[in-house]
C-alpha positions in Angstrom: 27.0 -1.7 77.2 23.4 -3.0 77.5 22.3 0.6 78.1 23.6 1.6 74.8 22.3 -1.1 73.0 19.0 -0.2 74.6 19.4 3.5 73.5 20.0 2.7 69.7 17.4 0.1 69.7 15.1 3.3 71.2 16.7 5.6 68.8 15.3 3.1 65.6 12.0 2.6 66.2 11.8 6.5 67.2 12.6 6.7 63.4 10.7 4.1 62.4 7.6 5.7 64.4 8.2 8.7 62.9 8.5 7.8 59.1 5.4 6.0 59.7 3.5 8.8 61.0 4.7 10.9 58.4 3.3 8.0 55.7 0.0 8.2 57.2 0.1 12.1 57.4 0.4 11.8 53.4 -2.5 12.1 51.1 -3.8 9.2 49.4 -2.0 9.3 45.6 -4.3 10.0 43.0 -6.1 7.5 41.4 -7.5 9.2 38.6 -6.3 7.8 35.0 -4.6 10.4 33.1 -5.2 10.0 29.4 -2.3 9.5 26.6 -2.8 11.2 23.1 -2.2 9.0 20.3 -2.1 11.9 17.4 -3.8 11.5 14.6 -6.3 8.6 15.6 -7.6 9.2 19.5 -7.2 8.9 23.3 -6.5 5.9 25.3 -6.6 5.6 28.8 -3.3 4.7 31.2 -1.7 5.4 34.5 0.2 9.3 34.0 3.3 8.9 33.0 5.2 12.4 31.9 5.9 12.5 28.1 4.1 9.0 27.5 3.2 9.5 23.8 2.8 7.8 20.0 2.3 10.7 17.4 1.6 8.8 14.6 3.2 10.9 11.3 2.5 8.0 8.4 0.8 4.7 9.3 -1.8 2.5 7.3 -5.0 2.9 9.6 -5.6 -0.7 10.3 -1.7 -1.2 11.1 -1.9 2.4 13.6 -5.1 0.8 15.0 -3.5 -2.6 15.9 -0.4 -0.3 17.4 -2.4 1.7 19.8 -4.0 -1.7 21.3 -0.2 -2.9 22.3 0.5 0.7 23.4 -2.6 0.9 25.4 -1.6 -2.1 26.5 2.0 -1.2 27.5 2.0 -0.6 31.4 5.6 1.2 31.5 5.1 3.9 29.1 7.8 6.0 30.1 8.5 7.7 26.9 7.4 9.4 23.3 7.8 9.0 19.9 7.2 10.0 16.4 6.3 7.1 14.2 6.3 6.3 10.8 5.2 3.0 9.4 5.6 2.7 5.9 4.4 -0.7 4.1 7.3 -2.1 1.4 7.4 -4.1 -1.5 8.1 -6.9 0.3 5.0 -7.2 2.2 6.6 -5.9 5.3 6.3 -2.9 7.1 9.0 -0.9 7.8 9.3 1.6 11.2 11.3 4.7 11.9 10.7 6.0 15.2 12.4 9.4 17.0 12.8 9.9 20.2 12.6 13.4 21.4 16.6 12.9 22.7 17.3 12.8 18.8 17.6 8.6 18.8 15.8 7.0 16.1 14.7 3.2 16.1 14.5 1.8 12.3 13.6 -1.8 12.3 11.1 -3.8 9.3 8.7 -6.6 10.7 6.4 -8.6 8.9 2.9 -7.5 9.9 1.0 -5.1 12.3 1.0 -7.5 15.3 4.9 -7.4 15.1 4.7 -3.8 14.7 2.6 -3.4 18.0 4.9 -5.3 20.3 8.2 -3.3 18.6 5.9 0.0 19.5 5.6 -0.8 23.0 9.0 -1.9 23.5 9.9 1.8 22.7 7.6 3.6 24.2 9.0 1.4 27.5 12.5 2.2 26.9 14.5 3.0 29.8 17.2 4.2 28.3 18.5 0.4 27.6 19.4 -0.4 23.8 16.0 -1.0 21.6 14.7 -4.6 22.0 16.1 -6.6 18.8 14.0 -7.6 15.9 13.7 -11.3 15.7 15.4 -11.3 11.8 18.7 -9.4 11.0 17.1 -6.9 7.7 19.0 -5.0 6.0 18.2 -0.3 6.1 15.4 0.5 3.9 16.4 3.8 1.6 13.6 6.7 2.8 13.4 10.1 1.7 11.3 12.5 3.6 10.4 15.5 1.5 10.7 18.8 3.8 11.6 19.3 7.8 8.4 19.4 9.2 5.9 17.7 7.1 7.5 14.1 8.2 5.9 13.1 4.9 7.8 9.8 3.7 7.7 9.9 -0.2 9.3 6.5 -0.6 10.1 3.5 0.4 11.9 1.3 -2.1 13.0 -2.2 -1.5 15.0 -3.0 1.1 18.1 -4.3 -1.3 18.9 -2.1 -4.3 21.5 -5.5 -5.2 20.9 -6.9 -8.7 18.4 -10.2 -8.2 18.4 -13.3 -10.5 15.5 -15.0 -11.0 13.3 -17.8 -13.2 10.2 -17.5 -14.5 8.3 -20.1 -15.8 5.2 -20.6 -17.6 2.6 -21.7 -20.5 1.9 -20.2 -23.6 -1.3 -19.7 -25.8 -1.7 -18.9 -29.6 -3.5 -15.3 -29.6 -3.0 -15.2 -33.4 -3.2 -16.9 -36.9 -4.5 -20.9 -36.5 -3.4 -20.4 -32.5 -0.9 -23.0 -30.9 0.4 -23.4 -27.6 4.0 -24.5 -25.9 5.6 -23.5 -22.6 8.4 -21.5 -22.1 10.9 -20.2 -19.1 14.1 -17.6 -18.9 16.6 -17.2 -16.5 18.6 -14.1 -14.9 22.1 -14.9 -15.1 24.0 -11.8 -14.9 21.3 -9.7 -13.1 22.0 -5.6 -13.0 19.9 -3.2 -11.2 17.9 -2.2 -14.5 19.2 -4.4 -17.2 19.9 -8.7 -16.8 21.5 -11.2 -19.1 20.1 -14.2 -19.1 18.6 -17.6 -21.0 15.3 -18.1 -22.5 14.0 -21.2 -23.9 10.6 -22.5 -24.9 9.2 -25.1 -27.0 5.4 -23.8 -29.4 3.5 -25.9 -31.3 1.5 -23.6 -33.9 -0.5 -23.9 -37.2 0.9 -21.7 -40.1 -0.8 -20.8 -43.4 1.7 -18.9 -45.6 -0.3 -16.5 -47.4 -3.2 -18.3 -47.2 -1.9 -21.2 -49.2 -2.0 -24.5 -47.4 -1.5 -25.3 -43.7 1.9 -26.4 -41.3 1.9 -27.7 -38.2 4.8 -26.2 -36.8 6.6 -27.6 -33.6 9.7 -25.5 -32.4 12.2 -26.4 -29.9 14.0 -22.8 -28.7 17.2 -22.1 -26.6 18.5 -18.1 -27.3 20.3 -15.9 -24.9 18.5 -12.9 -23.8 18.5 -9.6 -22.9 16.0 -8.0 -20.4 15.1 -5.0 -19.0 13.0 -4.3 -15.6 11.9 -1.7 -13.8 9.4 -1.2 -10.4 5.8 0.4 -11.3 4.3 0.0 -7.7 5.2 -2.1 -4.1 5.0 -5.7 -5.5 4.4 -4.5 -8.8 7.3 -4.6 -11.9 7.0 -4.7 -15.8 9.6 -7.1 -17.1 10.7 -6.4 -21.2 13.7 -8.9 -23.0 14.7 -9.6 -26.4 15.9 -12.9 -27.5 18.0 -14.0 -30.8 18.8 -17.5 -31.4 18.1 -20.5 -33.1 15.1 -22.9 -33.1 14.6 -26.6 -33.8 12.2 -26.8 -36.1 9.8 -29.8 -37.0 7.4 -29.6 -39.9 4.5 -31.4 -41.3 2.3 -29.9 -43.6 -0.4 -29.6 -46.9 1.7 -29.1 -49.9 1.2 -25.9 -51.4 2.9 -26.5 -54.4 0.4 -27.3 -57.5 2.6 -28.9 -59.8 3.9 -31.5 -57.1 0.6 -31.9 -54.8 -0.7 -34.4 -56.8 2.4 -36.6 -56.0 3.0 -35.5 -52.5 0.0 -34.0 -50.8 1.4 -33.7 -47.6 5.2 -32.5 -46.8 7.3 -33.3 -43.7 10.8 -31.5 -42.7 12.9 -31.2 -39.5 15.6 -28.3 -39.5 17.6 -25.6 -37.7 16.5 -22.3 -38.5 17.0 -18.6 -37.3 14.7 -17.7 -34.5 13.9 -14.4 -32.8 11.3 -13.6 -29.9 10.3 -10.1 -27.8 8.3 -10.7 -24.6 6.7 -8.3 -22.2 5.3 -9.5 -18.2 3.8 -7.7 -15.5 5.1 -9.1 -12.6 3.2 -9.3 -9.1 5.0 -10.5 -6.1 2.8 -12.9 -3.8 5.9 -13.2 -1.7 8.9 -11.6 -1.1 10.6 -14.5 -3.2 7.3 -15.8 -5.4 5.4 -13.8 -7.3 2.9 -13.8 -10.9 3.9 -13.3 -14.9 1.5 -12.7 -17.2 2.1 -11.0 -20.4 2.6 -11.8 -24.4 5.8 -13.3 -26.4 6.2 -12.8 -30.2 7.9 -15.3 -31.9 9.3 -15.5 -35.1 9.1 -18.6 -37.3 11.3 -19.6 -40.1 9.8 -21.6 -42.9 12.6 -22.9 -45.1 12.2 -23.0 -49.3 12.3 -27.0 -49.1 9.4 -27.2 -48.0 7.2 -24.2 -49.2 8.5 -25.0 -53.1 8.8 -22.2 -55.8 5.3 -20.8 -54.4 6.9 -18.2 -52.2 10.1 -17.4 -53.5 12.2 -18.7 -50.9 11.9 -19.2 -47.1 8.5 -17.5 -45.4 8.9 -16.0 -42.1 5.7 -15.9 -39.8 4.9 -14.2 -36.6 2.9 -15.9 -33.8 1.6 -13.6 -30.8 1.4 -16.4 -27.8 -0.1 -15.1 -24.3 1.8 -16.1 -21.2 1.4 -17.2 -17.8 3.4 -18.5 -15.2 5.5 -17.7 -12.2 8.6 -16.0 -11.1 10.6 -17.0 -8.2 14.0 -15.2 -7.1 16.7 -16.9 -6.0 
């Protein structure tokens, strides 16, 4: 028995003899660094890897630029792609990649440094399921013109679901004796194009009804509203509503009547009247949630006959153009 333990032992290190001979037989591998072509921006340097490459077919340059560090940077390349990076309205950027297998990665991340990691992660895929994004986002729509050109025409927001929002803001008399007042609206049935919604503001102007006399005008203002929006450019939206209602109205003013002045120079009157307003904001989104109004509201202002006497005939309706400012936040 011990001389055919002996043998086998023999046997094994003759194999082991020989596997190392063969080892040292072999040429040195090559150390030479086999470069990767990033299309469409240059060539970066990394051990050869077959098929190791990031054709880039849409990307912002300083969001391709920060890619190709993390891919440069990426020792298991092991795979290409075809990459698109397309920045949204939301301040995001949104990635479709294709493998040449037919897969296709689609994941939106909030700046270039995410984007880089994600990149890598593919490129290193080894045949595993793509490396999760660290938020759950819902598909953005994209329409890609003709086979070929891998020319992405659009990228609209992520959510084409109705969104209610606020907006908020101050107002500033742009015509007749000027004025100010705040004023907000809300969203409260919100449609893709069209809302329903609230508005309600509070002016203090200076009225002078054809010229005769002066009113300092303060109106209270709750109306429901109508509103129309629609999308210009990423981040960018023009905002439109009408509003019918009624105003609380407070009064005080020069008396313009000639036969009574003498007695009362000054008259003072508190009342509900009919009130009316049309606004128009641009809209600029600082955030995906936040964003800037600014635009015009003209209001309509009822003058009842109690107060303007037999000069006018009956009630006087002015018009006040008011600038706005403000902010508008969905919820």
């Amino acid at each position: 028995m011990s001389a055919h333990i002996s043998m086998r032992v023999l046997g094994a290190a003759t194999i082991v003899a020989g596997m190392a001979g063969s080892a040292l037989a072999q040429p040195a591998p090559d150390d030479r660094q086999e470069p990767v072509v990033v299309q469409g921006v240059h060539e970066v340097s990394r051990p050869a890897y077959p098929g190791c490459s990031v054709t880039f077919l849409r990307a912002p340059d300083e969001v391709r630029a920060v890619i190709e560090k993390w891919v440069a940077a990426e020792p298991d390349c092991s795979t290409s792609i075809e990459l698109r990076v397309v920045p949204t309205e939301r301040n995001t950027l949104y990635l479709v990649a294709t493998r040449p297998d037919g897969r296709i990665h689609e994941r939106e991340v909030p700046d270039a440094a995410a984007a880089g990691v994600l990149v890598a992660s593919w490129v290193a895929d080894d045949g595993t399921a793509p490396v999760a994004p660290p938020e759950p986002v819902t598909p953005t729509a994209v329409r890609i013109e003709a086979p070929g050109n891998a020319v992405i025409a659009s990228a609209p927001r992520t959510s084409t679901r109705p969104e209610h929002a606020i907006t908020v803001g101050g107002l500033l008399g742009m015509s007749g004796g000027g004025g100010s007042g705040y004023r907000g609206d809300a969203d409260l049935i919100a449609g893709r194009f069209l809302s329903l919604g609230l508005s309600a503001s509070t002016s203090h102007a200076y009225i002078t009804p054809q010229g005769q006399g002066w009113f300092d005008v303060t109106s209270y203002r709750v109306m429901p509203e109508v509103s129309a929006h629609v999308t210009l450019l990423a981040g960018l939206s023009l905002r439109a509503s009408v509003a019918v209602g009624a105003e609380y109205q407070s009064a005080h003013g020069q008396n313009p009547n000639p036969a009574t002045a003498h007695a009362m120079p000054t008259l003072t009157a508190t009342t509900w009247q009919r009130a009316a307003e049309v606004a128009a904001t641009v809209n600029y989104d600082i955030t995906p949630r936040v964003g800037i109004a600014v635009g015009a509201v003209l209001f309509s202002t009822l003058l009842e006959p109690n107060i303007l006497g037999d000069n006018f005939g009956g009630e006087y309706v002015d018009y006040q153009l008011m600038g706005f400012g403000g902010a508008r936040v969905r919820l």
